[in-house]
C-alpha positions as CSV (number, residue, x, y, z in Angstrom):
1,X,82.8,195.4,71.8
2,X,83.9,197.9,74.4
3,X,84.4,201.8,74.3
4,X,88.0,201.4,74.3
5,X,88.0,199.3,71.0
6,X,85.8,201.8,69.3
7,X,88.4,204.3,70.4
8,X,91.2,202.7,69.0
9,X,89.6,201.7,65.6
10,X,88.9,206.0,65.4
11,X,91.9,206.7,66.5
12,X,94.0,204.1,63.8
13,X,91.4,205.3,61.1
14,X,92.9,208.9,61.8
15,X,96.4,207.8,61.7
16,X,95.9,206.2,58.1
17,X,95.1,209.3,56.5
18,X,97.0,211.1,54.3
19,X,99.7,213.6,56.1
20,X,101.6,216.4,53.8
21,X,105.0,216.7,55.3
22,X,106.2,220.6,55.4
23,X,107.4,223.3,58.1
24,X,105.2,225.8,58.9
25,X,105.1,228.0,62.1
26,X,101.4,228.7,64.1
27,X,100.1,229.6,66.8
28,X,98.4,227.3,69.7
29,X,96.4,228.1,72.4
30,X,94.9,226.1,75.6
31,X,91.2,226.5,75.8
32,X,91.4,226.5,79.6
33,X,94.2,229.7,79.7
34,X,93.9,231.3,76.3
35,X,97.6,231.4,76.8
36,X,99.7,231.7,73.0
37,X,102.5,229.7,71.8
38,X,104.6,229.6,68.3
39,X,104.7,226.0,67.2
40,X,106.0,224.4,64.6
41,X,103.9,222.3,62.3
42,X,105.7,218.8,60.9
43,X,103.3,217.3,59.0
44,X,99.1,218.0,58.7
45,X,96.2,215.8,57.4
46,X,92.4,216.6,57.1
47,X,92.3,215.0,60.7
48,X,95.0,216.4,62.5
49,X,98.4,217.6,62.5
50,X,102.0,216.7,64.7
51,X,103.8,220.1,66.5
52,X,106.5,220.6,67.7
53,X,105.8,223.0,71.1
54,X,108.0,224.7,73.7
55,X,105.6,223.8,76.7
56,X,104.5,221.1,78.2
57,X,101.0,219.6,77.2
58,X,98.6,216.7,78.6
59,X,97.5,214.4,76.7
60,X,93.1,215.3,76.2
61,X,93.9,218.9,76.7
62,X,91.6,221.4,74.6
63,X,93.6,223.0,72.2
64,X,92.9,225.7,69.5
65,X,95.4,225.9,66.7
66,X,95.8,229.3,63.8
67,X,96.6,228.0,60.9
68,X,97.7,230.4,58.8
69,X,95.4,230.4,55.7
70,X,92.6,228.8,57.3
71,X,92.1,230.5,60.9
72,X,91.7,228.7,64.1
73,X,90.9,225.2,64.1
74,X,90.1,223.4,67.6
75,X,90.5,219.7,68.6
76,X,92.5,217.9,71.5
77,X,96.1,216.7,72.2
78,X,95.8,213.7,71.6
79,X,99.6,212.1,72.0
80,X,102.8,213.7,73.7
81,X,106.8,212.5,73.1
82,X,109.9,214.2,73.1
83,X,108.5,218.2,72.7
84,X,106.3,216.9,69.9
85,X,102.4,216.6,70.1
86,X,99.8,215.2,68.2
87,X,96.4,217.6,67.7
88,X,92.9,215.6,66.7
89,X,91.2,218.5,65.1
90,X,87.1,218.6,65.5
91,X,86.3,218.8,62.3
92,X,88.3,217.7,59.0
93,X,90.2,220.5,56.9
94,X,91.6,220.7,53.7
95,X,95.4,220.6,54.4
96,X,96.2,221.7,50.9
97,X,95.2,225.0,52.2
98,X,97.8,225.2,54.6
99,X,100.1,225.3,51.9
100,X,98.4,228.3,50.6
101,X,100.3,231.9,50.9
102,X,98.5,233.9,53.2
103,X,97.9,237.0,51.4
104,X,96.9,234.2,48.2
105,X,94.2,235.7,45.6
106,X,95.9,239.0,46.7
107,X,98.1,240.6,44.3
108,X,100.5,243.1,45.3
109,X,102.8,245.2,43.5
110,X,106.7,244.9,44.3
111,X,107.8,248.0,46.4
112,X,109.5,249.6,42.9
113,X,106.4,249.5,41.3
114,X,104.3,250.9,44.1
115,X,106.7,253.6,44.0
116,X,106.3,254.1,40.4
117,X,102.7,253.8,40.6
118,X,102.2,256.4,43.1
119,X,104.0,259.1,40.8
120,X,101.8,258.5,37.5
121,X,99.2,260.6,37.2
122,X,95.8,258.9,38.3
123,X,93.9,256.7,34.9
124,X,92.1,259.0,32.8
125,X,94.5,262.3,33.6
126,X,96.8,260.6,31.4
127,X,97.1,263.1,27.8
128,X,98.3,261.7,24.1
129,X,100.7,262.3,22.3
């Protein structure tokens, strides 16, 4: 058994996990120029996710991705077709949290209500009636 056959059985064993489709937007970055893109996300597993990108990308290249809701995540290009890329991520992630809202756990008040809320008097000051 050679390295290449390891390879492929790592790579296929990627591939066969479980991908949520959706359309998100991110931000990539080449380890080698630091240099920012916006990139479209097409589908994302705990392994890796497919991009579309606006630049061109070599396949191996070191690549860190923002995810919004989870941060930066690194890993390597690992296939290139048609404006499209495929990332291998370094370490598995949970890509239900993808999904998540940024600002998620964070409740804040509609605009109406902040304005309402910033004429009442503060709690406690309040008097009965």
């Amino acid at each position: 058994m050679n390295d290449s056959f390891g390879e492929i059985n790592m790579s296929a064993a990627k591939r066969s996990m479980d991908r949520d489709s959706l359309f998100l937007k991110a931000v990539l970055r080449f380890s080698n120029t630091k240099n920012e893109h916006e990139v479209r996300i097409r589908n994302v597993s705990a392994g890796g996710l497919m991009a579309e990108i606006p630049t061109n990308a070599p396949r191996g290249e070191r690549v860190e991705i923002k995810l919004h809701s989870i941060g930066w995540v690194s890993g390597h290009i690992a296939w290139v077709t048609d404006g499209r890329v495929g990332i291998a991520f370094d370490h598995p992630i949970n890509p239900k949290d993808a999904r998540k809202p940024a600002n998620a756990g964070v409740r804040e008040l509609p605009l109406y209500l902040q304005k309402l809320n910033s004429t009442l008097p503060p709690p406690g000051k309040l008097r009965r009636v």
